[in-house]
DOROVEX-650797 format. One record per residue: x negated, z, y of N, C-alpha, C, O in turn. Coordinates in steps of 0.2 Angstrom, whole numbers, plus 5000, padded with zeros to 4 digits. Each point is the difference from the previous one (the first is absolute). Layout:
// DOROVEX-650797
XZYXZYXZYXZY ...
// end
This chain:
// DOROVEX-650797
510750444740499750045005500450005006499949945003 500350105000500250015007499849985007499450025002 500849955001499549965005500150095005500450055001 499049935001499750055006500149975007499749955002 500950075002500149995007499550025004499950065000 499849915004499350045007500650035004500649985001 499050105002500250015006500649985004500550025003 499049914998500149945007500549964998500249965005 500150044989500649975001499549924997500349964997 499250025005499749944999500049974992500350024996 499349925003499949984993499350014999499749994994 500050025011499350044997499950034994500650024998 499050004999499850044997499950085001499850025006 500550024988500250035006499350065000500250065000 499149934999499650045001499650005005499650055001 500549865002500050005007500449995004499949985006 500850064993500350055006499850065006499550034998 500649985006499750065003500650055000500649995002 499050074996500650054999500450025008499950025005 500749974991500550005007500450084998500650005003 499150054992500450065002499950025004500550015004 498950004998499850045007499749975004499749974997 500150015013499649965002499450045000500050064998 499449915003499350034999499950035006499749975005 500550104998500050015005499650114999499950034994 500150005012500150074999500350034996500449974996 499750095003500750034996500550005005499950025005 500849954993500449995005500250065002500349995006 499850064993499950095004499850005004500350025004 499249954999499850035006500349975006499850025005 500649924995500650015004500350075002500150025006 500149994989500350075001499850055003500350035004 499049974994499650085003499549975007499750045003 500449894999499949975006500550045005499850035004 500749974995500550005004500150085001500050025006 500250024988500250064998499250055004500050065003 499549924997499650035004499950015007499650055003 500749905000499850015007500750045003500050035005 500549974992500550045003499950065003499650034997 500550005009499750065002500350064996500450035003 499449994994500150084998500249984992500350044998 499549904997500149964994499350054998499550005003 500850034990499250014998500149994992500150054996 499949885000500149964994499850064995499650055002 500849954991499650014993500449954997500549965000 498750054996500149934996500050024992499650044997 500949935001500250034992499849934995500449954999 498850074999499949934996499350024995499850065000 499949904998499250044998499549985002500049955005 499350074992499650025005499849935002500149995006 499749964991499949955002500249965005499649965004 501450044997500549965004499650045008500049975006 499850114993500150055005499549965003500049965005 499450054991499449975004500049955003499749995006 500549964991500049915005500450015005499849995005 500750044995500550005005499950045005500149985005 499750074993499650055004499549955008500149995006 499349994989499649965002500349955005500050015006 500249954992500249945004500550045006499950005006 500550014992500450075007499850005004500349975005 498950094996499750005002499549965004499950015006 500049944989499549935006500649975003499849955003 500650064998500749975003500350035007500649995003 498950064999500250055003500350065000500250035005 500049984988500250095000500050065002500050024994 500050025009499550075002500350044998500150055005 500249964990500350074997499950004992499949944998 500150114998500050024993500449964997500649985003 499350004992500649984996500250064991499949984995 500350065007500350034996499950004992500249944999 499550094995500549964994499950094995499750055002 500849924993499750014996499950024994500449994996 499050054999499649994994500449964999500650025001 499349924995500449984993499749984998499849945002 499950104993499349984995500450004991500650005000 499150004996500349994993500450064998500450004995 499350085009500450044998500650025003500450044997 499649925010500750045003500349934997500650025000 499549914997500449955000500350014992500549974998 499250065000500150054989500550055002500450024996 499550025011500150054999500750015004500350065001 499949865001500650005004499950045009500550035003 498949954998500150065007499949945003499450004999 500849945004500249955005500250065007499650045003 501149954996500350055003499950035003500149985006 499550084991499950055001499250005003499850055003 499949914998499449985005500149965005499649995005 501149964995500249985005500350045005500249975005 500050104995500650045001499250045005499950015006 499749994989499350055003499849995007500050035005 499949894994499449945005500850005005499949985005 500750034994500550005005499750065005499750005005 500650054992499650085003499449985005500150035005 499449944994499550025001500149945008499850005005 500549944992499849955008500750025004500249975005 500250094993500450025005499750045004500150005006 499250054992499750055005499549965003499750035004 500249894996499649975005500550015008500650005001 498850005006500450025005500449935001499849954998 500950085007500349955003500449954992500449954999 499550084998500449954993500849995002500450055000 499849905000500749995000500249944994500649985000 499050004997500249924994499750024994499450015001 500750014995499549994994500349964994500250034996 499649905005500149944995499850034993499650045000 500649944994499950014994499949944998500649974999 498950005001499749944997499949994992499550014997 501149974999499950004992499949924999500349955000 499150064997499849924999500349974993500550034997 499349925000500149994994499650014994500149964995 499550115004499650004995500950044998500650015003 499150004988500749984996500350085000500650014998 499050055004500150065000500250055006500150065000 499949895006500450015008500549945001500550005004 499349964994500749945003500650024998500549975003 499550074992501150025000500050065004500450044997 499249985009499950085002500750005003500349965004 500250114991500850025001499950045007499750055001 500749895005499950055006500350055000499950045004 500649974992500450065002499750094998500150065002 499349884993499650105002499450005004499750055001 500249905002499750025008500350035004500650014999 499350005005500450075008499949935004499649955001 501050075003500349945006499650015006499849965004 500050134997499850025006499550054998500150034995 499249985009499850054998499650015010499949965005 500250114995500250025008500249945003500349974996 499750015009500049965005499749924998500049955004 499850044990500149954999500449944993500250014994 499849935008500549974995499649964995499549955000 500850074994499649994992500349934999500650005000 499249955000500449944999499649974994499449995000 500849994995499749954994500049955001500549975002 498849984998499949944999499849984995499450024998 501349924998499749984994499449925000500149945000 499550085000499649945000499949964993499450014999 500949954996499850014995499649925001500249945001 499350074999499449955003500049924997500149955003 499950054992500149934995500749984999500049954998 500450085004500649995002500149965007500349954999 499450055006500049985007499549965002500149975005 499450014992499849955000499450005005499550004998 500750005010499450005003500150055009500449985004 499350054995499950045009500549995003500350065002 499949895000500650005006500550044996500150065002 500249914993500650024998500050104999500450045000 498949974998500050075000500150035007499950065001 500349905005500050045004500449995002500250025005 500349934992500850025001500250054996500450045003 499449974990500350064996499950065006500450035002 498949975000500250085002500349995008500150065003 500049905001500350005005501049994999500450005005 499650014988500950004998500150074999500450045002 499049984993500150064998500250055007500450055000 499149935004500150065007500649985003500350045003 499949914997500649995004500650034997500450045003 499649954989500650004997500250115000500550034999 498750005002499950085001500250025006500550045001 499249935003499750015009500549985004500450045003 499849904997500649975005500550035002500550014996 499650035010500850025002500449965001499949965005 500850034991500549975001500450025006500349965004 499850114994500550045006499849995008499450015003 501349974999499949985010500149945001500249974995 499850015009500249935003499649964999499450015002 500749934995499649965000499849955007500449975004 498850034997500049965004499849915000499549974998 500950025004500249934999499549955003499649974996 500350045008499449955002499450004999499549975003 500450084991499250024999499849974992500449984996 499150015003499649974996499650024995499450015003 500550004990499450004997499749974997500249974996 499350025006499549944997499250024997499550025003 500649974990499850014995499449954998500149944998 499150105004499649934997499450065003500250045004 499249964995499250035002499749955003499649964997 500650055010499749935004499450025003499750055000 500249885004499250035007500250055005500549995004 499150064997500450055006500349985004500450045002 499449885003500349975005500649974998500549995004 499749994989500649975000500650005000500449965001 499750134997500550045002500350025008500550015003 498850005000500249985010500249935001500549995005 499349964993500249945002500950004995500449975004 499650044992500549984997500750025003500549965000 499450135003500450035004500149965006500549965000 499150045005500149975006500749944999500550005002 499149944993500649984998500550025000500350015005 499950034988500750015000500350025004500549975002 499250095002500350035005500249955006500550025003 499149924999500349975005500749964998500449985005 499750014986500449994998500850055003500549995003 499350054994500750065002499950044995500550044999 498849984997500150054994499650085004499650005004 500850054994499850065004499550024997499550025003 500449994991499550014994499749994993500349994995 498950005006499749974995499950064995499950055003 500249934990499450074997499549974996500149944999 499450075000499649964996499750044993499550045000 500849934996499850054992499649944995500149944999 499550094999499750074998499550045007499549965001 500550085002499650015005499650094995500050024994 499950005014499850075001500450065002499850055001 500749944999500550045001500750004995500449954998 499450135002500750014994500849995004500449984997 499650035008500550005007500249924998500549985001 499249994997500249925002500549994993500649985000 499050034994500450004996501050034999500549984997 499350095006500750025004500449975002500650014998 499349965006500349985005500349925000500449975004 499149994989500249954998500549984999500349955001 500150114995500550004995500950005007500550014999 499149985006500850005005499749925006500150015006 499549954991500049925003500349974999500350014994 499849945009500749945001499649954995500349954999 499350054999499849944994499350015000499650025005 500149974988499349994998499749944999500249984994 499349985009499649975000499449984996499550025002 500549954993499150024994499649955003500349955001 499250065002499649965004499549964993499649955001 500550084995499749964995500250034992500150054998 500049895000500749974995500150044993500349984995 499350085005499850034992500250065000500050034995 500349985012500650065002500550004994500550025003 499849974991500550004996500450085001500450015003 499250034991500250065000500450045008500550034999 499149965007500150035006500749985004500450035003 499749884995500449955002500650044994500550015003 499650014992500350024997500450074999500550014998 499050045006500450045004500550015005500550035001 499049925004500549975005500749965001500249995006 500049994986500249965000500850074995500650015000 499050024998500550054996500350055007500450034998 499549975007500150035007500349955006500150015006 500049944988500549945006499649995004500349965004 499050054999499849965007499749934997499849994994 500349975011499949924999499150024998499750055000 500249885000499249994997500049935003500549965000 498950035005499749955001499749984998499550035001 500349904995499449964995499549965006500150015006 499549964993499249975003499750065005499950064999 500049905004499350045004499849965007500049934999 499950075005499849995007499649974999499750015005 499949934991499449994998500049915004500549964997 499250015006499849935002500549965004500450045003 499849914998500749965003500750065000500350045003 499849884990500950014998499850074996500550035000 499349984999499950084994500450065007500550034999 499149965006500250075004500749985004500350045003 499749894997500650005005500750014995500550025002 499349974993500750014994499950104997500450034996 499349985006500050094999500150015006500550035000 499349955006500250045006501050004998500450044999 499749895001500949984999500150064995500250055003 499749964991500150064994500350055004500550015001 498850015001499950075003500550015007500050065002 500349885002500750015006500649994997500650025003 499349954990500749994996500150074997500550035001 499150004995500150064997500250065005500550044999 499149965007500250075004500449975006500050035005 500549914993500449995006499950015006500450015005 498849974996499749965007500649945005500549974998 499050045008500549965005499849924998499649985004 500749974992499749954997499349975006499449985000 501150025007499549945004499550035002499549975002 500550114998499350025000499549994996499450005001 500950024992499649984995499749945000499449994998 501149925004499549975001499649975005499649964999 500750095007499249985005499650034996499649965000 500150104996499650034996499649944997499449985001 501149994995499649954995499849965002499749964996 500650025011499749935003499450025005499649965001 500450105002499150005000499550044996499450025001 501049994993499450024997499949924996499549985003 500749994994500049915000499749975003499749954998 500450085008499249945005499550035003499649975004 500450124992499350004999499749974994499749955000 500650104995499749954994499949935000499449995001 500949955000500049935002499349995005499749955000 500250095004499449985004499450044998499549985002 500550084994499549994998499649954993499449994999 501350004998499749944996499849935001499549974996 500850015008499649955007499550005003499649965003 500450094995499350055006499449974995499649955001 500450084993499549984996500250014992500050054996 500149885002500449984996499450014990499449995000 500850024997499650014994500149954996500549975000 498750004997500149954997499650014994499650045002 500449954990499950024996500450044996500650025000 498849974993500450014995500050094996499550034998 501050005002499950074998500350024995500549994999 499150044997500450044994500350075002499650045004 500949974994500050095003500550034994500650004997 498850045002500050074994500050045002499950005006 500350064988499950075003500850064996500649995001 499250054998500550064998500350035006500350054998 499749935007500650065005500849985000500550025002 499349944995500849964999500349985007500649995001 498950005004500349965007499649915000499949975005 500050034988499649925000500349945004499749965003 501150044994500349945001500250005008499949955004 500350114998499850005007499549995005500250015006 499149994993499750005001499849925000499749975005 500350004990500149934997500449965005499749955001 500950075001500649965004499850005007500049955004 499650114999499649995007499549945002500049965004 499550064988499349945002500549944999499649965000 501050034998500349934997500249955008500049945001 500350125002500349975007499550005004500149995006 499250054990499849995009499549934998499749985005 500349984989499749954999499749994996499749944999 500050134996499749994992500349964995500649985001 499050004994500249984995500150074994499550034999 501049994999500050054993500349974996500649995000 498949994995500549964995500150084993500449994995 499250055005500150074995500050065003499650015005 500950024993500150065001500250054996500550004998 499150055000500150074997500150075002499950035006 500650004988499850065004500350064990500349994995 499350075008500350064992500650014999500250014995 500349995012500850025000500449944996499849944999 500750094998500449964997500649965003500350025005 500049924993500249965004500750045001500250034995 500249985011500550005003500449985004499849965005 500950044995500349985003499950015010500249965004 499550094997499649995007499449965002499949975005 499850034990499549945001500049944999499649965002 501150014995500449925001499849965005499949945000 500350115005500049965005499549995004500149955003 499350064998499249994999499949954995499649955002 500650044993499749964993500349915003499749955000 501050075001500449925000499749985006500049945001 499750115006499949985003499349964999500149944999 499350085001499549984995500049944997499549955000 501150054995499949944995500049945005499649965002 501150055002500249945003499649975006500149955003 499250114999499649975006499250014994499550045002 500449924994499649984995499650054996499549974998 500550105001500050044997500249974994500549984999 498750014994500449994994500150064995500549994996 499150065004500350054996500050055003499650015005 500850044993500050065002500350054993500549994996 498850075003499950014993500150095002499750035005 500749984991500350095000499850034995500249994994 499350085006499650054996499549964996499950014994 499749955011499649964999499350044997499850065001 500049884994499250054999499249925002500049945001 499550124999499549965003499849944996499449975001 500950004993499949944999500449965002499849944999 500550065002500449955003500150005008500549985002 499050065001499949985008499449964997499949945002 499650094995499549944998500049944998499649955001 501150044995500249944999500149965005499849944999 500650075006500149985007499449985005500149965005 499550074994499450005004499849934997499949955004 499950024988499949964998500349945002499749945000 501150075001500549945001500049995007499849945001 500350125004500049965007499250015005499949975005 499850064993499349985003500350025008500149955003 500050104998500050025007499650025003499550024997 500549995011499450025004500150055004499650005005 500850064993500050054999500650054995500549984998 499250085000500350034995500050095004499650045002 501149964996500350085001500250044993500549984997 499250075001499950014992499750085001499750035005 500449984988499950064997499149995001499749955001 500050124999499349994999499649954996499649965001 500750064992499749954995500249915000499649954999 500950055002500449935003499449985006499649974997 500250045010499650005004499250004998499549985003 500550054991499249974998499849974997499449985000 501349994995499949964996500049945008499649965000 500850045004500049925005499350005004499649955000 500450125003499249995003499349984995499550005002 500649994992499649984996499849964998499549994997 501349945006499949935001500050005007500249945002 499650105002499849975007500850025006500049995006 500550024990500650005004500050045002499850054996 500349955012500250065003500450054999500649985000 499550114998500450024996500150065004499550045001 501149985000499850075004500750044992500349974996 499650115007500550034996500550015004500050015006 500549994989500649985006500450085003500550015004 499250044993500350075001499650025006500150045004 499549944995499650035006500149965004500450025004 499249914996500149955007500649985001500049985005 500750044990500649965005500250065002500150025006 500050014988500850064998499650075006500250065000 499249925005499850055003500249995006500150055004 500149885000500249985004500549995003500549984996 499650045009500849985002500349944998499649955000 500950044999500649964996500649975002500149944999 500250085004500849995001499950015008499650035003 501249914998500049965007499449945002499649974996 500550035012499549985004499449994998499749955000 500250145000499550035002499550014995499450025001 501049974993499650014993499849944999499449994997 500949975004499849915001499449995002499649984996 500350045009499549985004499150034996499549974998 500850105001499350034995499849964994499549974998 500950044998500049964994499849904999499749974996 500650015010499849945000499249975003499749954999 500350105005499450005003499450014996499449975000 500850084996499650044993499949914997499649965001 500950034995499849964995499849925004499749964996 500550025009499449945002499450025002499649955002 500050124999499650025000499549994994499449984999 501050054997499749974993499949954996499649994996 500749975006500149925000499549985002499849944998 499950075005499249975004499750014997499549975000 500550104996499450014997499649974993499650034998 500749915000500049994992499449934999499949974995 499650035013499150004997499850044999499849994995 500150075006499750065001500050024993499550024998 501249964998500250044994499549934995499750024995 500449945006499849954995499350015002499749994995 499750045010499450005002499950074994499750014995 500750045007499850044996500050024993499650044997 500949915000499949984995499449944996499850014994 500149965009499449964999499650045002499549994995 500250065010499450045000500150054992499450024999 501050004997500150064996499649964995499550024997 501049915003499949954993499049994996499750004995 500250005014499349994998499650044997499449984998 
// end
């Protein structure tokens, strides 16, 4: 008889493996229609059935939405009867006559009857605005983030104007950050010597244009692949890390003066007071304690590297995105300042497993991850809302987030009271 390999690569058994096709998260589409909704004059059809329409619909929606999302029928008669197409081509007609339309995304998910949809018999244009196909094919991609680099490549590789001069000292930087972090991020550069920031995925179709003639793009968080791949078929350099904690932001600020041929010695006065802000606020008020940090937005590890220098313990780190060569440089950093795992397309047993191993006094995780900890008493916040809501990067992102998390840190009587008040 054939031995049965687990998942996990382990000598377990393999039916106490945890399934590693997919992480336990959302449908990973709604990255896609996160992003593809808020663009101004964007008004989505989504080519999938009624099921996919509904959850995605839904969650959209609680997510802050405020426009229609397009589809349609594909019930058993039009799917027999071959009219895909021909109901996709409909729901095109119909969200061009919405006002101000200038985008209308083609959302074709992975049900097995829209995921081969042939773009070439979709229309490129209908009035004034642009037909763009996004292939979402959902269990393909794994988790959220990464769908929102699909459809942030796809607009670029439609949308981008190449023709005209490029400008050299300008910047794209690719990540859905806290509204503050993008002001603070510029202020920087610019004192560097950069003349312009853009920041994608945003709300303007204008931004996406105009991308496509920047001296180098930036992924402010590491699951950018597909968008890093455009930019890379168009010769502009690519920036790898992220502004995030100590040496993280002082070794991107350097990227980012070597890529657009910045004036070196101003770039490192840049880094030497952003250095010794960072550095005094972790002086200021240093963290101590043990953290787990979970979570699907695929910015774990950096997140991980901040509470590390500013004086937590993270001995585990998770995250849904799969490992890359952008993310290395987080991970080695980590190993080598006591970080012992660090686990890619992770699922909720084996952050559970972790919780049994290191017994920490605080936990950053997915909702159900966070109830199982508050249910031994550990303090548990979710890490999309309480971190990924927060300003991040530089100084100044420092300071919020650090502040947040020794905040929390105090609180773990409260958590063990409340837990013994349930008990009884």
């Amino acid at each position: 008889m054939a031995e049965i390999i687990p998942l996990n690569g382990s000598n377990a058994p393999s039916q106490s493996a945890p399934c590693k096709l997919h992480p336990q998260s959302m449908c990973p589409a709604f990255g896609s229609l996160r992003i593809l909704t808020r663009i101004e004059g964007s008004h989505p059809v989504m080519a999938t059935d009624t099921g996919c329409l509904y959850g995605l619909t839904f969650v959209t929606h609680f997510y802050g939405a405020s426009k229609s999302i397009v589809a349609p029928t594909l019930g058993t008669a039009e799917l027999m009867s071959g009219q895909v197409v021909e109901g996709t081509r409909a729901a095109i007609d119909v969200a061009a006559k919405e006002p101000g339309a200038k985008l209308i995304p083609v959302v074709s998910l992975c049900v097995a009857e829209t995921a081969g949809m042939p773009e070439e018999l979709l229309p490129r244009k209908v009035g004034d605005a642009e037909v763009v196909l996004v292939r979402v094919p959902a269990y393909a991609i794994h988790s959220h983030p990464e769908a929102k680099d699909i459809a942030v490549a796809a607009l670029l590789n439609r949308l981008a104007e190449r023709e005209g001069a490029v400008n050299e000292k300008s910047v794209v930087l690719l990540g859905e950050v806290f509204p503050a972090d993008p002001l603070a991020i510029d202020a920087v550069l610019r004192r560097m010597g950069v003349s312009e920031t853009i920041f994608l995925p945003g709300r303007s179709l204008e931004d996406f244009r105009r991308a496509g003639r920047a001296g180098a793009l930036a992924p402010l968080h590491p699951f950018y692949k597909e968008s890093m791949n455009v930019a890379r078929t168009w010769g502009m350099p690519v920036v790898g890390g992220a502004p995030v904690g100590i040496t993280g932001t002082a070794a991107w600020l350097k990227s980012v003066g070597n890529a657009l041929k910045l004036n070196p010695e101003l770039v490192q006065q840049v880094i030497d007071e952003e250095r010794e802000k960072a550095q005094a606020i972790v002086t200021a008020r240093p963290l101590s304690g043990r953290v787990l940090v979970t979570g699907y937005e695929g910015t774990e590890l950096a997140y991980a590297r901040m509470l590390v220098e500013a004086g937590a313990e993270v001995p585990y780190v998770s995250t849904s995105i799969g490992q890359d060569p952008l993310v290395l440089p987080d991970e080695l950093w980590l190993k080598a300042h006591g970080t012992k795992e660090v686990v890619y397309r992770k699922a909720l047993e084996e952050d559970v497993s972790a919780l049994d191993r290191y017994q920490p006094d605080l936990v950053f995780g997915t909702t159900p991850f966070a109830s199982v900890a508050k249910e031994r008493g550990i303090p548990a916040m979710y890490f999309t809302n309480q971190l990924a809501s927060r300003p991040f990067f530089l100084s100044s992102g420092m300071t919020a987030t650090i502040d947040f998390v020794a905040g929390v840190l105090t609180k773990s009587d409260r958590y063990r009271w409340m837990q013994e008040f349930f008990a009884e």
